[in-house]
C-alpha positions as CSV (number, residue, x, y, z in Angstrom):
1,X,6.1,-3.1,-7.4
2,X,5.5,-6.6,-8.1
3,X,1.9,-7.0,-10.1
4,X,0.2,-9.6,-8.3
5,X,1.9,-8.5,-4.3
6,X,-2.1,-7.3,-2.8
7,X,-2.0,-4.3,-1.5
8,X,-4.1,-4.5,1.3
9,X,-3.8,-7.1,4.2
10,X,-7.2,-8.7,5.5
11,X,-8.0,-10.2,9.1
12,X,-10.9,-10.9,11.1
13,X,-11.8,-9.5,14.6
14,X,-15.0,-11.0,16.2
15,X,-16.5,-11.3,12.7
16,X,-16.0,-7.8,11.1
17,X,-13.3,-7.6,8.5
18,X,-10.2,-5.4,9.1
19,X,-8.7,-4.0,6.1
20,X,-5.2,-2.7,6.5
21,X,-3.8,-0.6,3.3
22,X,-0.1,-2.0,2.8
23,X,1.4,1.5,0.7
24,X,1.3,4.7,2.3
25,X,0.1,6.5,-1.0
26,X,-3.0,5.6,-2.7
27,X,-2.4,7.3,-5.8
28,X,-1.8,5.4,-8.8
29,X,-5.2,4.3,-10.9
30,X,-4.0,0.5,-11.1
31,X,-3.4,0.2,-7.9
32,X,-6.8,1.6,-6.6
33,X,-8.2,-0.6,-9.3
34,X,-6.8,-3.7,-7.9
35,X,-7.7,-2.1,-4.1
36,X,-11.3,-1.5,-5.8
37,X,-11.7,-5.0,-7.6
38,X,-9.9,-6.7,-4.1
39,X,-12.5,-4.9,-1.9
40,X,-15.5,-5.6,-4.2
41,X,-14.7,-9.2,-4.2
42,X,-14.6,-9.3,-0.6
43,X,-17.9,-7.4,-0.3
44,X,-20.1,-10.3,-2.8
45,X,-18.4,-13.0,-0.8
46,X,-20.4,-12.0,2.4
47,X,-24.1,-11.2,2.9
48,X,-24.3,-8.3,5.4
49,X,-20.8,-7.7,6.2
50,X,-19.2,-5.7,8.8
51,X,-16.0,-3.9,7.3
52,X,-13.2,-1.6,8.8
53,X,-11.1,0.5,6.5
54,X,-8.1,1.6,8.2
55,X,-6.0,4.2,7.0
56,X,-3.5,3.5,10.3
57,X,-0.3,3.7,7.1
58,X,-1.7,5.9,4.9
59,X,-0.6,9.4,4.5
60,X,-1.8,10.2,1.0
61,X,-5.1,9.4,-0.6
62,X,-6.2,11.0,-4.3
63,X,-9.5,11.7,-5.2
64,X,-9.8,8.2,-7.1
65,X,-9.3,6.7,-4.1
66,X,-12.3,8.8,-2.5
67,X,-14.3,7.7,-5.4
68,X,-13.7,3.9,-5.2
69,X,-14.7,3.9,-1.6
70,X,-18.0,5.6,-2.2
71,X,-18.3,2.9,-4.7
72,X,-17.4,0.5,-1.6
73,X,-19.6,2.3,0.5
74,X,-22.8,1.8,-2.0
75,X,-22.0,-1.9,-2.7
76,X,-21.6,-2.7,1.3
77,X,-24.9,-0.8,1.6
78,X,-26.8,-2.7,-1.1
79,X,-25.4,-5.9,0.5
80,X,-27.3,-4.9,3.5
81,X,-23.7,-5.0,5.5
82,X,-21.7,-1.7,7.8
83,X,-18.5,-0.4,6.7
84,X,-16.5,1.9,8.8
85,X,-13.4,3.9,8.2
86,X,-10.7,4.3,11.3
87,X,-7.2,6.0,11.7
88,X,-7.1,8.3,9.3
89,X,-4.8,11.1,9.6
90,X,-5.0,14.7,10.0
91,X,-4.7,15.5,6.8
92,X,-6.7,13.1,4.9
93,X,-9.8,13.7,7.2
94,X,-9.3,17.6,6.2
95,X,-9.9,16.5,2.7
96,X,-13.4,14.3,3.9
97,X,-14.6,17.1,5.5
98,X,-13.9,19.4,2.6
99,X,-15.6,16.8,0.0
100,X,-18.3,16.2,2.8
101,X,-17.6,12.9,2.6
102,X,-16.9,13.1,6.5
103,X,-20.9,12.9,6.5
104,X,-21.2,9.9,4.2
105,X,-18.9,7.8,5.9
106,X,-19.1,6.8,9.6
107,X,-15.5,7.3,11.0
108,X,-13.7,6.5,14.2
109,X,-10.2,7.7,15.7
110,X,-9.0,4.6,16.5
111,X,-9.6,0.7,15.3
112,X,-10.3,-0.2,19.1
113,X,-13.1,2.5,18.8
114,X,-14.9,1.4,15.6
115,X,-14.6,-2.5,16.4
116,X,-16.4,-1.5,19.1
117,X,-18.6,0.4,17.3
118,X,-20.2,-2.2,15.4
């Protein structure tokens, strides 16, 4: 793993962000650090942002992961912006709903869905 390679992938869709999560695990601490410190920058840069996590190559998340995006998720809401959370699998969703997270965060099936969404 090369240190400075991002590991997300950022584009714009009718002025909401779309985050894309390049590795399929997000386990390690310094790279949901980096994730963290990426998606915090990104967050100061705009007032009121409109943000889409997805998950579309994710298959594994651990719970530090979970806790950065509720960090995320308090920084967006202090910014006065929306963040929303799309294609995550099976799996992972059973652990938001387990956590109750699934309440905290407003999640769609699909990226089509929560684009629309906003």
């Amino acid at each position: 793993m090369s240190e400075n390679k991002s590991q997300i992938t950022i584009s714009d869709s009718d002025g909401v962000r779309v985050v894309n999560f390049e590795d399929r695990k997000i386990l390690e601490e310094l790279s949901i650090s980096r994730i963290g410190e990426e998606l915090s920058e990104l967050v100061s840069e705009v007032k009121e942002i409109k943000l889409l996590l997805s998950f579309q190559n994710v298959e594994h998340l651990s719970s530090a992961a979970l806790g950065m995006l509720i960090s995320l998720n308090k920084q967006v809401g202090q910014q006065k912006g929306q963040l929303k959370l799309s294609d995550i699998s099976p799996q992972i969703y059973e652990v938001f709903k387990i956590t109750r997270l699934n309440k905290l965060f407003t999640i769609h099936g699909t990226q089509q869905e929560a684009l629309g969404a906003f």
